[in-house]
Biopython code that builds the backbone (N, CA, C, O; Angstrom):
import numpy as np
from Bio.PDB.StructureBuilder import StructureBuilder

atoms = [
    (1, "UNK", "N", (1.002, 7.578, -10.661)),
    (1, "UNK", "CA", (1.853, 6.728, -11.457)),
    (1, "UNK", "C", (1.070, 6.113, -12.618)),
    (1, "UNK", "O", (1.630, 5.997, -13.708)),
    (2, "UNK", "N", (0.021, 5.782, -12.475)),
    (2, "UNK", "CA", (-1.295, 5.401, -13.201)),
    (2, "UNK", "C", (-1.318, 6.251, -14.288)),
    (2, "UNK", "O", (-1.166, 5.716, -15.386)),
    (3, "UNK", "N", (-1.454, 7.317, -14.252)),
    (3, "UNK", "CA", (-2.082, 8.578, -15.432)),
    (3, "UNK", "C", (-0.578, 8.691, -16.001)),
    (3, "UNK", "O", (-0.685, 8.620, -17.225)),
    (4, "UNK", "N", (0.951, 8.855, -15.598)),
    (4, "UNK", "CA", (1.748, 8.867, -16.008)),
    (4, "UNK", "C", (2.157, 7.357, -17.102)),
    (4, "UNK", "O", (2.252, 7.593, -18.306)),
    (5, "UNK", "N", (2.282, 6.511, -16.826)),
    (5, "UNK", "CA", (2.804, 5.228, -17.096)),
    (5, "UNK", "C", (1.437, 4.387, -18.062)),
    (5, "UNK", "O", (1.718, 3.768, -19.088)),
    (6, "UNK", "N", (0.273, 4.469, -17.651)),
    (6, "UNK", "CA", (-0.440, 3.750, -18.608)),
    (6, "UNK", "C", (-0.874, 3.981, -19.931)),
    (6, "UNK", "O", (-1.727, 3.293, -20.491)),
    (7, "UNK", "N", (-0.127, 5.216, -20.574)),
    (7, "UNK", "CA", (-0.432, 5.569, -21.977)),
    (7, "UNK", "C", (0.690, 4.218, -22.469)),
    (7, "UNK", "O", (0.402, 3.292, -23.227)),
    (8, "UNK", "N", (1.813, 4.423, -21.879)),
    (8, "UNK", "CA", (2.608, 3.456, -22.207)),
    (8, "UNK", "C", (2.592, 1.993, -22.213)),
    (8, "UNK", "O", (2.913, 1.467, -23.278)),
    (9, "UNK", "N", (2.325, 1.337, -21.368)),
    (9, "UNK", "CA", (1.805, 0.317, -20.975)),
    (9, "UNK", "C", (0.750, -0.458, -22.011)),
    (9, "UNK", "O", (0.810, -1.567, -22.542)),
    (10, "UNK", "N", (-0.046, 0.399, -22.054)),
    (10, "UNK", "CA", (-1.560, 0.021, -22.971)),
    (10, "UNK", "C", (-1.047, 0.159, -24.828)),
    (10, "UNK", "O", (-1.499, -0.460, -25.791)),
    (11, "UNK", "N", (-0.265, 0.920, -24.786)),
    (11, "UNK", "CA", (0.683, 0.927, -25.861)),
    (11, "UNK", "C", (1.319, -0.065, -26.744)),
    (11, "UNK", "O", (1.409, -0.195, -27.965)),
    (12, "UNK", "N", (1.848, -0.910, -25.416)),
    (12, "UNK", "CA", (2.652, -2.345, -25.992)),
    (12, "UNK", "C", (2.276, -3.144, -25.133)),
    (12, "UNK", "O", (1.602, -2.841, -24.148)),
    (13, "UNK", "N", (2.821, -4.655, -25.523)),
    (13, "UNK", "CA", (1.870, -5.805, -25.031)),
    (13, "UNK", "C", (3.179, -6.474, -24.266)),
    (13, "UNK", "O", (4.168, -5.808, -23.962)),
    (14, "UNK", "N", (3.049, -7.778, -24.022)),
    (14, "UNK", "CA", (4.365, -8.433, -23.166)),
    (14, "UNK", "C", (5.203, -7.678, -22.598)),
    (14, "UNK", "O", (4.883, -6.519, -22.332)),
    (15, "UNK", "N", (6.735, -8.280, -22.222)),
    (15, "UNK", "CA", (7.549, -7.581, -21.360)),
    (15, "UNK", "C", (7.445, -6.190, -21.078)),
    (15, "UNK", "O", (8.187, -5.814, -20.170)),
    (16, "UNK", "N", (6.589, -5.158, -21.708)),
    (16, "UNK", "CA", (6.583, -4.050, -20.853)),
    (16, "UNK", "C", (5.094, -3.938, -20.325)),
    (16, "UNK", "O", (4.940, -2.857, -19.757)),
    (17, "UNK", "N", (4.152, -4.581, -20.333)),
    (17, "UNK", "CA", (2.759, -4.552, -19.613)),
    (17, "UNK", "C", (3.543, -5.110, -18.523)),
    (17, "UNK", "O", (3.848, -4.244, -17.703)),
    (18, "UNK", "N", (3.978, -6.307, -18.242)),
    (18, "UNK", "CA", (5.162, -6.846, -17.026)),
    (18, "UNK", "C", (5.586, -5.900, -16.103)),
    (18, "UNK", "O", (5.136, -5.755, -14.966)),
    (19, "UNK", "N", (6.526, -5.220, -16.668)),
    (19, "UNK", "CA", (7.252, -3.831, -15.986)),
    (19, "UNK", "C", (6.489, -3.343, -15.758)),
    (19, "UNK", "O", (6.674, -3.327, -14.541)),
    (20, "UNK", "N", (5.461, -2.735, -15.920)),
    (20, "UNK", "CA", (4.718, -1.491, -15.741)),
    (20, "UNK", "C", (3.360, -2.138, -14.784)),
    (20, "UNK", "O", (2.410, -1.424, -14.461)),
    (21, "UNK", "N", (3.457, -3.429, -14.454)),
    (21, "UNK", "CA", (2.891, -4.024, -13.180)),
    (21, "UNK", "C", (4.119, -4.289, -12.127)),
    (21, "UNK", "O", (4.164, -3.886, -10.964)),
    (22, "UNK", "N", (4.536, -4.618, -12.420)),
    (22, "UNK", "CA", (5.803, -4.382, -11.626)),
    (22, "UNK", "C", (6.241, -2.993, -10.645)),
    (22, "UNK", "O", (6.601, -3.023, -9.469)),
    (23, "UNK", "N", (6.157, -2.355, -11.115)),
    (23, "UNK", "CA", (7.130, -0.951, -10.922)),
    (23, "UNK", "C", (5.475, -0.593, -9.978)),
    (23, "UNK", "O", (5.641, -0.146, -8.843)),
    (24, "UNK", "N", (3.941, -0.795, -10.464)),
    (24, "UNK", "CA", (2.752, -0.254, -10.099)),
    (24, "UNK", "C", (3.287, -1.487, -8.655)),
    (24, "UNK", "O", (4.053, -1.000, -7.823)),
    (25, "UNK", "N", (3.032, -2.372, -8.536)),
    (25, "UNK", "CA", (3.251, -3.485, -7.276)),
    (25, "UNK", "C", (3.886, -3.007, -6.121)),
    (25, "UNK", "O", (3.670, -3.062, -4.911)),
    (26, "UNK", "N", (5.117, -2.302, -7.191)),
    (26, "UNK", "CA", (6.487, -2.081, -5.774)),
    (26, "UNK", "C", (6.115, -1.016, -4.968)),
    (26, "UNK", "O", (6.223, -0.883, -3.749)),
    (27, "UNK", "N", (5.427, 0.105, -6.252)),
    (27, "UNK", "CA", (4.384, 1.653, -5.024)),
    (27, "UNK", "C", (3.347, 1.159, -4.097)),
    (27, "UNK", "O", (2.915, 1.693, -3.075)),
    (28, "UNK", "N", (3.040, 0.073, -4.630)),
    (28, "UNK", "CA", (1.969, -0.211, -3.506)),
    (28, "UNK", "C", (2.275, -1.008, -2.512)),
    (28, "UNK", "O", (1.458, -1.153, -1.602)),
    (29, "UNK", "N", (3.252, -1.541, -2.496)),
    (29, "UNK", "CA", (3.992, -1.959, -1.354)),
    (29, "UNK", "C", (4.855, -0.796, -0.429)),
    (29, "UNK", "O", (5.031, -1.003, 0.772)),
    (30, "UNK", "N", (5.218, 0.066, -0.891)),
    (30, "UNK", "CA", (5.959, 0.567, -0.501)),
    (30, "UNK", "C", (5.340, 2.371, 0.413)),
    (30, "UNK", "O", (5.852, 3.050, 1.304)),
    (31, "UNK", "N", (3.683, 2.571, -0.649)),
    (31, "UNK", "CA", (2.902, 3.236, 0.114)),
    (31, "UNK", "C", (2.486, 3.336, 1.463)),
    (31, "UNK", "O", (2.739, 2.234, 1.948)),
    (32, "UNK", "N", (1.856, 4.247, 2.556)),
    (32, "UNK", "CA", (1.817, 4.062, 3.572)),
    (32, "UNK", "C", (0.556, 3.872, 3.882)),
    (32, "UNK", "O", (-0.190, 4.787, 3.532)),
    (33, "UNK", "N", (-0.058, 2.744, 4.571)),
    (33, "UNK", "CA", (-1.496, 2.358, 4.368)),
    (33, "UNK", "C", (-2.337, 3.000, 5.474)),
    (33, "UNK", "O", (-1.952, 3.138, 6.635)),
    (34, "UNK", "N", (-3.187, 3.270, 5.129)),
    (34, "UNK", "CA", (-4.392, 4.105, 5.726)),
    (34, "UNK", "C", (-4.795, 3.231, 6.809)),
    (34, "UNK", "O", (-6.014, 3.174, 6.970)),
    (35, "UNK", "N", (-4.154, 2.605, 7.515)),
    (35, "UNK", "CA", (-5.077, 1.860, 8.665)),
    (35, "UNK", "C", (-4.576, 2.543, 10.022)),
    (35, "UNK", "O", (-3.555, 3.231, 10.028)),
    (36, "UNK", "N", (-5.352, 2.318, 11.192)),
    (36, "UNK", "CA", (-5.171, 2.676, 12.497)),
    (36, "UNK", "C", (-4.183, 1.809, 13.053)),
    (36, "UNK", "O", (-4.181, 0.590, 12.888)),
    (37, "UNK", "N", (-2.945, 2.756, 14.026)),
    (37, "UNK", "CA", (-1.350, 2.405, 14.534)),
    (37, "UNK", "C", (-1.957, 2.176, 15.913)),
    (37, "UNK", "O", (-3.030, 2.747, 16.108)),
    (38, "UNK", "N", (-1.568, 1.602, 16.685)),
    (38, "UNK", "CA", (-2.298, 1.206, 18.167)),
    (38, "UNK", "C", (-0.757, 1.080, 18.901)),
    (38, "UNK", "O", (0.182, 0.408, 18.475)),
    (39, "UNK", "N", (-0.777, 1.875, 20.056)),
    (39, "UNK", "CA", (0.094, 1.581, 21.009)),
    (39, "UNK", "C", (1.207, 0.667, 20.512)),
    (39, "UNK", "O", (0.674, -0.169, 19.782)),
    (40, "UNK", "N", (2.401, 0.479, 20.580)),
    (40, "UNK", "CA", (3.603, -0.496, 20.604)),
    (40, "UNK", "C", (3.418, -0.523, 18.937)),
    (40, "UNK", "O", (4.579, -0.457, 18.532)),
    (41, "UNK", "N", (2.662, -0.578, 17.942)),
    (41, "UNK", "CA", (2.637, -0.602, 16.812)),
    (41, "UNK", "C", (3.624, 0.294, 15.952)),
    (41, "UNK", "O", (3.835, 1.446, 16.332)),
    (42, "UNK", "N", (4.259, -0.211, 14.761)),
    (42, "UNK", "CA", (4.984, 0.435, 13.940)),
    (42, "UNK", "C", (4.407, 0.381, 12.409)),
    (42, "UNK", "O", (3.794, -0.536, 11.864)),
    (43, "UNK", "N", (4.724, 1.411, 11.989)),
    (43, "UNK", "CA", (4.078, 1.403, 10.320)),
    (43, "UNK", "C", (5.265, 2.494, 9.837)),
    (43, "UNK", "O", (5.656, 3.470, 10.476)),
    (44, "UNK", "N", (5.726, 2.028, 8.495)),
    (44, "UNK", "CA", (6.365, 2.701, 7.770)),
    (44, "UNK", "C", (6.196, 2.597, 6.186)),
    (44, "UNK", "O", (6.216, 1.539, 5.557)),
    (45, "UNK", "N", (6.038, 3.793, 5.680)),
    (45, "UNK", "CA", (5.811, 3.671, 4.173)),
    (45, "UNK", "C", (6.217, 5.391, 4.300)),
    (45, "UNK", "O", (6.539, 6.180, 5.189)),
    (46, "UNK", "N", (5.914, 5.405, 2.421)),
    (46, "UNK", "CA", (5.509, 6.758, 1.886)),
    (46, "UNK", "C", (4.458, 7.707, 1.709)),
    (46, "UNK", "O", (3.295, 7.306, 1.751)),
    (47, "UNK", "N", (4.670, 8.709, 1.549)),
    (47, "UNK", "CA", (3.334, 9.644, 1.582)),
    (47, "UNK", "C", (3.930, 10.367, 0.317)),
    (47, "UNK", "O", (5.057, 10.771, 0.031)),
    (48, "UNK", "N", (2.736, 10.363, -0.311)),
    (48, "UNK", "CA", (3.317, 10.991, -1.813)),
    (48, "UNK", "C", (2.264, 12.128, -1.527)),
    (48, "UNK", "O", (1.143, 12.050, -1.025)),
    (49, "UNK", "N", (3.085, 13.379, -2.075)),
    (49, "UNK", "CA", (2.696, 15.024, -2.681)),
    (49, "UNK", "C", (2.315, 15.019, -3.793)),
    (49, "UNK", "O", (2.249, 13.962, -4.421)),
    (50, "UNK", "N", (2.020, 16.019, -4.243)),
    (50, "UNK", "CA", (1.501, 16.175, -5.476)),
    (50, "UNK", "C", (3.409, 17.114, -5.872)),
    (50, "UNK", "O", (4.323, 17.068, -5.048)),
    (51, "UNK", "N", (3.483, 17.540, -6.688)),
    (51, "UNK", "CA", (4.944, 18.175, -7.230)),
    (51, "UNK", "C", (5.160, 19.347, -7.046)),
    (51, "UNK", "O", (4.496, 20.077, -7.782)),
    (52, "UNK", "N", (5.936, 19.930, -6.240)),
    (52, "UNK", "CA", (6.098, 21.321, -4.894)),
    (52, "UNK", "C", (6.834, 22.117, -6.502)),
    (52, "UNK", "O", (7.635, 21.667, -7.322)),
    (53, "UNK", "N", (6.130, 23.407, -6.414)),
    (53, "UNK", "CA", (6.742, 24.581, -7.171)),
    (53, "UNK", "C", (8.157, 24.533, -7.186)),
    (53, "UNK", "O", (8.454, 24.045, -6.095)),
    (54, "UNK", "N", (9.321, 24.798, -7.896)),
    (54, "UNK", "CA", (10.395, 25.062, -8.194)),
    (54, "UNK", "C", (10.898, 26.268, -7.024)),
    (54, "UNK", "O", (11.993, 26.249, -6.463)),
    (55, "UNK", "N", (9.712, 27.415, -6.787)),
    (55, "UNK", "CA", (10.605, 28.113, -5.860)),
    (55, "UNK", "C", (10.541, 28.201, -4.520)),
    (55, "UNK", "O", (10.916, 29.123, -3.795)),
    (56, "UNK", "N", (9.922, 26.938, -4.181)),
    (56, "UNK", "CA", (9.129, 26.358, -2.624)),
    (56, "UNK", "C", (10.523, 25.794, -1.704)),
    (56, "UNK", "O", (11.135, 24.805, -2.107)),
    (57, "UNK", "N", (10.886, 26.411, -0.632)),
    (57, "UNK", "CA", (11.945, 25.815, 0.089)),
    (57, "UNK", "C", (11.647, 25.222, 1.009)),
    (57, "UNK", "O", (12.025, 24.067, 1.204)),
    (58, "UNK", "N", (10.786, 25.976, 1.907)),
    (58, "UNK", "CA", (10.300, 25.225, 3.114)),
    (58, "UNK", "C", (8.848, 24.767, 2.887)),
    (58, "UNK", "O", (8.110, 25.301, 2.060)),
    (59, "UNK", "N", (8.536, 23.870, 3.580)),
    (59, "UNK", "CA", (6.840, 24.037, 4.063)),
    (59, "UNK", "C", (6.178, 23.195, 5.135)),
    (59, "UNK", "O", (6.625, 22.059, 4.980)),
    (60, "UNK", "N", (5.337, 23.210, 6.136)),
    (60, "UNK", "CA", (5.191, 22.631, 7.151)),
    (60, "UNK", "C", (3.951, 21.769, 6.514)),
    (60, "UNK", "O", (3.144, 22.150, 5.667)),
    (61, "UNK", "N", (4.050, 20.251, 7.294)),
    (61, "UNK", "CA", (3.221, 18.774, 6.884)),
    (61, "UNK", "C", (2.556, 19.380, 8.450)),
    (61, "UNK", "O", (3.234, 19.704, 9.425)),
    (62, "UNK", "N", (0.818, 19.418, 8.324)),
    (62, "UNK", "CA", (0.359, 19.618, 10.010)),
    (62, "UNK", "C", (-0.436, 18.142, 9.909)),
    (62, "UNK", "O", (-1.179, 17.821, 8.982)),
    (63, "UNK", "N", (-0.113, 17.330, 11.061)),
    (63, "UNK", "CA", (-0.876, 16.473, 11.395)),
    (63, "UNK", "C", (-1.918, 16.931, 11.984)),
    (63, "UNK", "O", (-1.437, 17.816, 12.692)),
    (64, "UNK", "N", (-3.263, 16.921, 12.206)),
    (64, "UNK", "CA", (-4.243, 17.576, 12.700)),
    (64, "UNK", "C", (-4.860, 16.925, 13.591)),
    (64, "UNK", "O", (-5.500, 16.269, 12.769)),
    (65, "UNK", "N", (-5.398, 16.350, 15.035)),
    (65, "UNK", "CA", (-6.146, 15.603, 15.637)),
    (65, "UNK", "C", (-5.519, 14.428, 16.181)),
    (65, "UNK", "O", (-6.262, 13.475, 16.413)),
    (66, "UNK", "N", (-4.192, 14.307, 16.447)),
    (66, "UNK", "CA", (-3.489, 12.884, 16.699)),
    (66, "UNK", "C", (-3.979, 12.531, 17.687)),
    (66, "UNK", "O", (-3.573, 13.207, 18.633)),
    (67, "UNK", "N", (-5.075, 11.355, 18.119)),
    (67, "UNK", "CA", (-5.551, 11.178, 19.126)),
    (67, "UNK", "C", (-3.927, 10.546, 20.043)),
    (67, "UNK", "O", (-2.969, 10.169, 19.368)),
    (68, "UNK", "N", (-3.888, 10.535, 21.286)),
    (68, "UNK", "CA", (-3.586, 9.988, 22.237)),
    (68, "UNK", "C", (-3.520, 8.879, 23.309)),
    (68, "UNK", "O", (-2.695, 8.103, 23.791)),
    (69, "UNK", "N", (-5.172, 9.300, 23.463)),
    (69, "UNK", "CA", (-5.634, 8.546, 24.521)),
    (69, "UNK", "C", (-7.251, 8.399, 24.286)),
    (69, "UNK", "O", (-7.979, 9.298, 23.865)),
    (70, "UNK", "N", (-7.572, 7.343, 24.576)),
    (70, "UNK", "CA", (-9.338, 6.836, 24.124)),
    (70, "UNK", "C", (-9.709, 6.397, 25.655)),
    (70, "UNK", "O", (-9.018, 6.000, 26.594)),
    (71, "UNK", "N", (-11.052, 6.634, 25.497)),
    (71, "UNK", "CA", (-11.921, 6.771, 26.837)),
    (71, "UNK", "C", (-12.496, 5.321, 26.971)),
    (71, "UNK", "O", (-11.872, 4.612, 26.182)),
    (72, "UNK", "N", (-13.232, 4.751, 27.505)),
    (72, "UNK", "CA", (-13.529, 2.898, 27.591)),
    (72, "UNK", "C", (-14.706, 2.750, 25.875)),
    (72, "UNK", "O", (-14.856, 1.787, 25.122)),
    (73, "UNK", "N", (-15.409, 4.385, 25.822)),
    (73, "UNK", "CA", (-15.982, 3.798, 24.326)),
    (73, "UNK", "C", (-15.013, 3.591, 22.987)),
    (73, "UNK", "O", (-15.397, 3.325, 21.848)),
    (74, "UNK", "N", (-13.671, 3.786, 23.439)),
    (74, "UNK", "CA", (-12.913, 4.140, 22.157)),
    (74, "UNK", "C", (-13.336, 5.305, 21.473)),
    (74, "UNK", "O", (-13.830, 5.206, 20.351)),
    (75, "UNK", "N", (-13.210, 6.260, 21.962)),
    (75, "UNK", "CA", (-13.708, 7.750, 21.506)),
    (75, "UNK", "C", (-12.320, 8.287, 22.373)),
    (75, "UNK", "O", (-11.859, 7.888, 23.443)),
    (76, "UNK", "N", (-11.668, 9.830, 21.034)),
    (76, "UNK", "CA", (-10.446, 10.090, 21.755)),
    (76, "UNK", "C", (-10.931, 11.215, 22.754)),
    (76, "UNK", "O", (-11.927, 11.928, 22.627)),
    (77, "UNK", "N", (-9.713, 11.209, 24.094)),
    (77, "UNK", "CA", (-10.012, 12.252, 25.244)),
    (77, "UNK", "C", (-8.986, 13.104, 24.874)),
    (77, "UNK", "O", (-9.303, 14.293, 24.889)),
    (78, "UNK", "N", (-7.727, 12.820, 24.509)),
    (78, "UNK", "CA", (-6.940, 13.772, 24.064)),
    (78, "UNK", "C", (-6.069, 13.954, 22.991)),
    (78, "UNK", "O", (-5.189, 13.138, 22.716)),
    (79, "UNK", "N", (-6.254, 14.915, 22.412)),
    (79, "UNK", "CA", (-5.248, 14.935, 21.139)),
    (79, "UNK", "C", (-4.920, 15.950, 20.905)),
    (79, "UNK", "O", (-5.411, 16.960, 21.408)),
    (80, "UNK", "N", (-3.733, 15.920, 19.832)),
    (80, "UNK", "CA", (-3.028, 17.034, 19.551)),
    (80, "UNK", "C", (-2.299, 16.877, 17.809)),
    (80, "UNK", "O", (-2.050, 16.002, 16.980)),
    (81, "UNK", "N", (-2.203, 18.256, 17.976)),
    (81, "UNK", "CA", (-1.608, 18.908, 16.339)),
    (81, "UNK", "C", (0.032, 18.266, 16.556)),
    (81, "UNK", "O", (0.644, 18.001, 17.590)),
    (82, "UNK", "N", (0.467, 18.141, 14.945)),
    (82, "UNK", "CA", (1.968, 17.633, 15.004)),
    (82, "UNK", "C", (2.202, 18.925, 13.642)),
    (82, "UNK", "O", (1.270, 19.052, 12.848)),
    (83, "UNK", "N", (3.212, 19.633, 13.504)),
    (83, "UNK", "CA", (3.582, 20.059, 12.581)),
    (83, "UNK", "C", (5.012, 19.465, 12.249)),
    (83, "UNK", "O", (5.856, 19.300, 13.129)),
    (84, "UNK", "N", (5.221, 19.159, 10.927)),
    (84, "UNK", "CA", (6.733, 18.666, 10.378)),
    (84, "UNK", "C", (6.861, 19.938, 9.646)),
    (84, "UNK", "O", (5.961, 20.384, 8.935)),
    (85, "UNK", "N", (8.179, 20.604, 9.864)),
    (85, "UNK", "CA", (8.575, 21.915, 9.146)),
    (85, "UNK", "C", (9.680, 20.931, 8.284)),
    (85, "UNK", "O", (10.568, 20.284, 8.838)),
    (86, "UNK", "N", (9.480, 20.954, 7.091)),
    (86, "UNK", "CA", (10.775, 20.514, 5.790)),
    (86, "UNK", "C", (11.169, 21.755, 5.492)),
    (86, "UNK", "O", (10.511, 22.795, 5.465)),
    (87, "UNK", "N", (12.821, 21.468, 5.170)),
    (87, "UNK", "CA", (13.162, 22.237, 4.158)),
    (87, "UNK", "C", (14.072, 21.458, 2.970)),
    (87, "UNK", "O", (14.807, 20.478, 3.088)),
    (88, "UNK", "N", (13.792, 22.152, 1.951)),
    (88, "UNK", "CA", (13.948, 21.358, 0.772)),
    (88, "UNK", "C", (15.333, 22.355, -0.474)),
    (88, "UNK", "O", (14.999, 23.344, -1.127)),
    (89, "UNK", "N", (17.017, 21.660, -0.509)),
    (89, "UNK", "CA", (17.272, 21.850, -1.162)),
    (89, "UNK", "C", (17.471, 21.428, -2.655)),
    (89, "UNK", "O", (17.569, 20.282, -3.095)),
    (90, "UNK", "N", (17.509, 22.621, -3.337)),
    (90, "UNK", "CA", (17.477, 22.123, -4.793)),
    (90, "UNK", "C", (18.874, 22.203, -5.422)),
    (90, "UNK", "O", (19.594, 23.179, -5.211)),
    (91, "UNK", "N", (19.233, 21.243, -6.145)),
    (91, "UNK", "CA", (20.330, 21.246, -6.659)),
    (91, "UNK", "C", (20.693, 21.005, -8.615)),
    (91, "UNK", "O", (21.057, 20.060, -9.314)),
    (92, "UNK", "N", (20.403, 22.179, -8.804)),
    (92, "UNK", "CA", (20.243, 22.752, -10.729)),
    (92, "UNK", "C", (21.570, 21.477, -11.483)),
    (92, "UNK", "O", (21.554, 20.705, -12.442)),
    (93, "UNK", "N", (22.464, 21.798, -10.540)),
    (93, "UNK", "CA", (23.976, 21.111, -11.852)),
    (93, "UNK", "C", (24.383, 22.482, -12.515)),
    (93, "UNK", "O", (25.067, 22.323, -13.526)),
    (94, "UNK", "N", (24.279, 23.003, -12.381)),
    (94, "UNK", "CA", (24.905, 24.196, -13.139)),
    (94, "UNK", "C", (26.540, 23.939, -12.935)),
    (94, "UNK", "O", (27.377, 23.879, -13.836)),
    (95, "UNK", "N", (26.742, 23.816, -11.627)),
    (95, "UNK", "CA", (28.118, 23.931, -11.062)),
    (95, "UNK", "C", (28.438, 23.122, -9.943)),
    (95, "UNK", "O", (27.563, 23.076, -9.078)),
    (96, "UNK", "N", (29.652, 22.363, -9.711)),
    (96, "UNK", "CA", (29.715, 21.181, -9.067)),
    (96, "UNK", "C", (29.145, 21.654, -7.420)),
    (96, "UNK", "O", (29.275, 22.794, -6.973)),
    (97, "UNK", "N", (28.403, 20.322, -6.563)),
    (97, "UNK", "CA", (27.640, 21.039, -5.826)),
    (97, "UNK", "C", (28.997, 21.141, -4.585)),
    (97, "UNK", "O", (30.075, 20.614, -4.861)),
    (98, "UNK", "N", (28.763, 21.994, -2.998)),
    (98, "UNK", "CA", (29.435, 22.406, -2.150)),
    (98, "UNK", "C", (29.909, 21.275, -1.174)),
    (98, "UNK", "O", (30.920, 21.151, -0.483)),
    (99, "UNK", "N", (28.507, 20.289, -1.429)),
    (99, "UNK", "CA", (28.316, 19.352, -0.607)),
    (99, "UNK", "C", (29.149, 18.036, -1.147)),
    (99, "UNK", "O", (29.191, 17.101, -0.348)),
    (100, "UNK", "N", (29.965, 17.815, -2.690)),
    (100, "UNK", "CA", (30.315, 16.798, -2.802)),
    (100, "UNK", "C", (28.957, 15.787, -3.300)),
    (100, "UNK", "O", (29.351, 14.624, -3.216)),
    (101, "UNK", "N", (27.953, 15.813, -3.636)),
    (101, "UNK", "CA", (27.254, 15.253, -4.202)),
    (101, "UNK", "C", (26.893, 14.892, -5.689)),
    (101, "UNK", "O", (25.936, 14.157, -5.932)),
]
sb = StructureBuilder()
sb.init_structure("model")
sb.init_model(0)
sb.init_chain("A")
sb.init_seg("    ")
for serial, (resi, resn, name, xyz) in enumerate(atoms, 1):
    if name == "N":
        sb.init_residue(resn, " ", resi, " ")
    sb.init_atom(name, np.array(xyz, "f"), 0.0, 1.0, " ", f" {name:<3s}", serial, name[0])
structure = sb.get_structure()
C-alpha cells in the first residue's frame, strides 16, 4: 500500500497526507499479526497476496508445521500440514452476471 499510495501522499500536503495515514492505520489494524495463538485463543485479520494472474482459478494456501502439542520444554511433539484449496471466480461485466450480482 506504501509503494502504491506514497507517490501521492508526498505529493500534497494537508487533508490528503491525513487520508493516506488514515487508510495506512486501518491496514494495519486490520492485518493479521504475526504473534503466537495459544489454546482457547482467537485471532482474526488479513493475509495479503501479492496479485494472482488473471488466468489462476484455483490454488491451494499450505500451512506447513502447525504445531499441536508442546512437550514440558515448549518444543512441538506434534504437528501437521493444513492445506486451504480456494477457488476464485472472476467476473469481466461483459454481460449481466448468472448470480444476480
Amino acid at each position: 500500500m506504501v509503494e502504491y499510495y506514497w507517490p501521492y501522499a508526498v505529493a500534497y500536503t494537508g487533508n490528503t497526507y491525513r487520508y493516506f495515514q488514515e487508510r495506512r492505520d486501518l491496514l494495519r489494524k486490520t492485518l493479521f499479526k504475526d504473534d503466537m495463538i495459544f489454546s482457547g485463543q482467537e485471532q482474526e485479520g488479513y493475509i495479503v497476496f501479492p496479485t494472482l494472474d488473471y488466468d489462476v482459478e484455483e490454488f491451494t494456501v499450505q500451512i506447513e508445521g502447525m504445531a499441536l502439542r508442546f512437550n514440558y520444554r515448549d518444543e512441538p511433539i506434534e504437528k501437521i500440514d493444513i492445506p486451504y484449496r480456494l477457488h476464485r471466480d472472476v467476473y469481466l461485466g461483459k454481460k449481466p452476471s448468472p448470480e444476480g450480482l
